[in-house]
C-alpha positions in Angstrom: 7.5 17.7 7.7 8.4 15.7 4.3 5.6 14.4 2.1 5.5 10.7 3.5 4.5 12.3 6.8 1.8 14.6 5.2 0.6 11.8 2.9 0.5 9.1 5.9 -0.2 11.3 8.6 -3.6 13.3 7.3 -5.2 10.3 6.4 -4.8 9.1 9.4 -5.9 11.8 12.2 -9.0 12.1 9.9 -9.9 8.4 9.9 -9.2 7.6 13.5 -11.5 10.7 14.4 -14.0 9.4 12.1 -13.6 6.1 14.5 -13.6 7.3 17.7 -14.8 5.7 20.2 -17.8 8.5 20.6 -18.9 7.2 17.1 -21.0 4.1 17.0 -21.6 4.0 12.8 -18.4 4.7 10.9 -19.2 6.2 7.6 -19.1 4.2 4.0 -16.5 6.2 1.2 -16.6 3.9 -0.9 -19.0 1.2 -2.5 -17.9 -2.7 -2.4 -17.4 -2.6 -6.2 -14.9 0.6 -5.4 -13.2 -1.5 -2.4 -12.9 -4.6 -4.9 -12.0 -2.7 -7.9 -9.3 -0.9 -5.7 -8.3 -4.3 -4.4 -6.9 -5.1 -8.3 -4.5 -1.7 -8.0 -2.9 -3.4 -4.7 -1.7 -5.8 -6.6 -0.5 -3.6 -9.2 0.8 -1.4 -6.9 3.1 -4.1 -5.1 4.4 -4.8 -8.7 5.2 -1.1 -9.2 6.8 -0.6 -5.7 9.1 -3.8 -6.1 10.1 -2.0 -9.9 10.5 1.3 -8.3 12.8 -0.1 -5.6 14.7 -2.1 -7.9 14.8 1.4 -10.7 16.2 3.4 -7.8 19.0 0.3 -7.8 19.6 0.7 -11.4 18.8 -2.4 -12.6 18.4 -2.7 -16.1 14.6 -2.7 -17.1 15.2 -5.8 -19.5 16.2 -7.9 -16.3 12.7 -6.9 -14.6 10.8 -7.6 -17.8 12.8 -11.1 -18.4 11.5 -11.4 -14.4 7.4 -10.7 -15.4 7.7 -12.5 -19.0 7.4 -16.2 -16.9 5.0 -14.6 -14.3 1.0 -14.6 -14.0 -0.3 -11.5 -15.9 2.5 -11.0 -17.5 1.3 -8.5 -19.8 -0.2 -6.6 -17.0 3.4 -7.0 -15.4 5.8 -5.7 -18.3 3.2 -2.9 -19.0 3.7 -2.0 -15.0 7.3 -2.0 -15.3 7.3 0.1 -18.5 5.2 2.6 -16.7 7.4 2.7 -13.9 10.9 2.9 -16.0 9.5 5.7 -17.6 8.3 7.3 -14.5 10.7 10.0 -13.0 11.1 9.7 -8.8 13.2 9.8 -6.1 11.2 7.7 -3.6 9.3 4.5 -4.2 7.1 4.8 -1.5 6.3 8.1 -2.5 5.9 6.6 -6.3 4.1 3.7 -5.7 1.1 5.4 -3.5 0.7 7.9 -6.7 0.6 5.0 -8.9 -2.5 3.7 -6.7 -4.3 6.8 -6.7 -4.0 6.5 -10.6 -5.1 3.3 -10.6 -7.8 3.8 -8.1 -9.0 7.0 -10.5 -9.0 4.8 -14.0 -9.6 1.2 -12.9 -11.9 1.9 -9.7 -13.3 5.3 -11.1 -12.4 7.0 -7.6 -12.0 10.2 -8.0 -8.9 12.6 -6.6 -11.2 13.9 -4.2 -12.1 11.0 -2.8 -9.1 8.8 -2.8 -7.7 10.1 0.7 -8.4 7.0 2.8 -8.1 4.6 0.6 -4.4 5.9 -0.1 -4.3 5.3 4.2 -5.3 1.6 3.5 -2.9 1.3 0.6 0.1 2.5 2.6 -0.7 0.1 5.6 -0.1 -2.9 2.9 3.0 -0.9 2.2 3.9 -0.9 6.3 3.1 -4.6 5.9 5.1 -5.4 3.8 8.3 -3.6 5.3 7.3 -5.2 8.1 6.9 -8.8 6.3 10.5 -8.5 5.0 12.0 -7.7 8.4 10.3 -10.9 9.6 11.4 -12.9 7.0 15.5 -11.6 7.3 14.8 -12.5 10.8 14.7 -9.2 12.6 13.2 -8.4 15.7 10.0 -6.3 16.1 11.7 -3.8 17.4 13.7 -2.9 14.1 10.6 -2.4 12.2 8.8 -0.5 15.3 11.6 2.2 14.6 11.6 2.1 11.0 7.7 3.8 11.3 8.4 5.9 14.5 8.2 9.0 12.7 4.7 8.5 12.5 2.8 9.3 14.7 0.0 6.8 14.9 0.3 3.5 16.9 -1.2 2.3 13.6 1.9 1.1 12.3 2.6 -1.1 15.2 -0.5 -2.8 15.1 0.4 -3.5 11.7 4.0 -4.7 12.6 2.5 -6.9 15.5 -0.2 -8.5 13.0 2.6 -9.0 10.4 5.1 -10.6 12.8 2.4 -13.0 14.8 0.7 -14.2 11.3 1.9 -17.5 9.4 0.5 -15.9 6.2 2.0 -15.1 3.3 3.3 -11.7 2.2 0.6 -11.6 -0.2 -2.2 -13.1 2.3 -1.0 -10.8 5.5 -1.0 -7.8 2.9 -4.5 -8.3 1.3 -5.9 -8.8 4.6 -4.3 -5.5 6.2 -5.6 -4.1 3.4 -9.2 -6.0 3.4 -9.4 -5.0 7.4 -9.2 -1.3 6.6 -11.4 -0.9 3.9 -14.4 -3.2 5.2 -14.4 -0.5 7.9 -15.0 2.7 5.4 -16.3 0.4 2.7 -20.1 -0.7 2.1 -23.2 -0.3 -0.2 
């Protein structure tokens, strides 16, 4: 079993039993200021997953920070794709869900110990956003169902059949993926 599985696959067996349908309260992890803090290092986090992929391309870093310079928080941006350029990894998956659980630690104050599920929301943005792109190159469902069907969750699916029915945006269908799985564990 490689790490994505582990990393995806925990989370996931322990939130759905902690949602079964024997349960009728699911239990709070994490404050609303954690869940809104943690909403900031989404954001981030899409910025350091589209520098990883594009590292692992070798494109020069000067061409990604010429990209940022014109962009909204651009200083937040460049300092992102500094991070990541000096970041050694062979995945960007893999990179990008430990640059949440930084940024969930130091912006959110969540600690290590507690990060688990909210890494599980994080990486159903990430499935939603693979999925987002297959939409939008015009490939069927189908061809993202088998790009998660390692996993074994139908979690990804859901995702996939949210993604490919929505009109939203990338960033609108990912913030509310995200938004739909931490109202659920989220909660003062």
């Amino acid at each position: 079993m490689n790490k994505i599985t582990i990393i995806l696959t925990l989370p996931v067996i322990i939130l759905l039993n902690g949602c079964g349908a024997n349960n009728t309260r699911t239990q709070k992890y994490y404050t609303n200021n954690e869940h809104s803090k943690m909403t900031y290092c989404i954001g981030m986090s899409d910025t350091a997953m589209y520098v990883a992929t594009e590292k692992l391309k070798s494109v020069p870093k000067e061409q990604l920070i010429n990209y940022y310079a014109s962009k909204n928080n651009s200083r937040l941006n460049i300092a992102t794709v500094e991070k990541v350029y000096a970041a050694n990894f062979t995945n960007a998956w893999d990179y990008t869900i430990g640059f949440f659980d930084e940024c969930a630690l130091n912006l959110a104050g969540v600690p290590a110990s507690r990060v688990n599920f909210a890494r599980y929301c994080a990486q159903n943005t990430l499935i939603a956003d693979v999925a987002y792109s297959n939409k939008k190159y015009g490939y069927a469902k189908d061809h993202a169902y088998k790009q998660f069907a390692k996993f074994n969750s139908k979690t990804p699916y859901e995702i996939v059949d949210k993604v490919y029915s929505s009109s939203g945006s990338r960033a609108e269908i990912k913030l509310d993926v995200w938004n739909a799985c931490m109202t659920k564990i989220s909660g003062d």
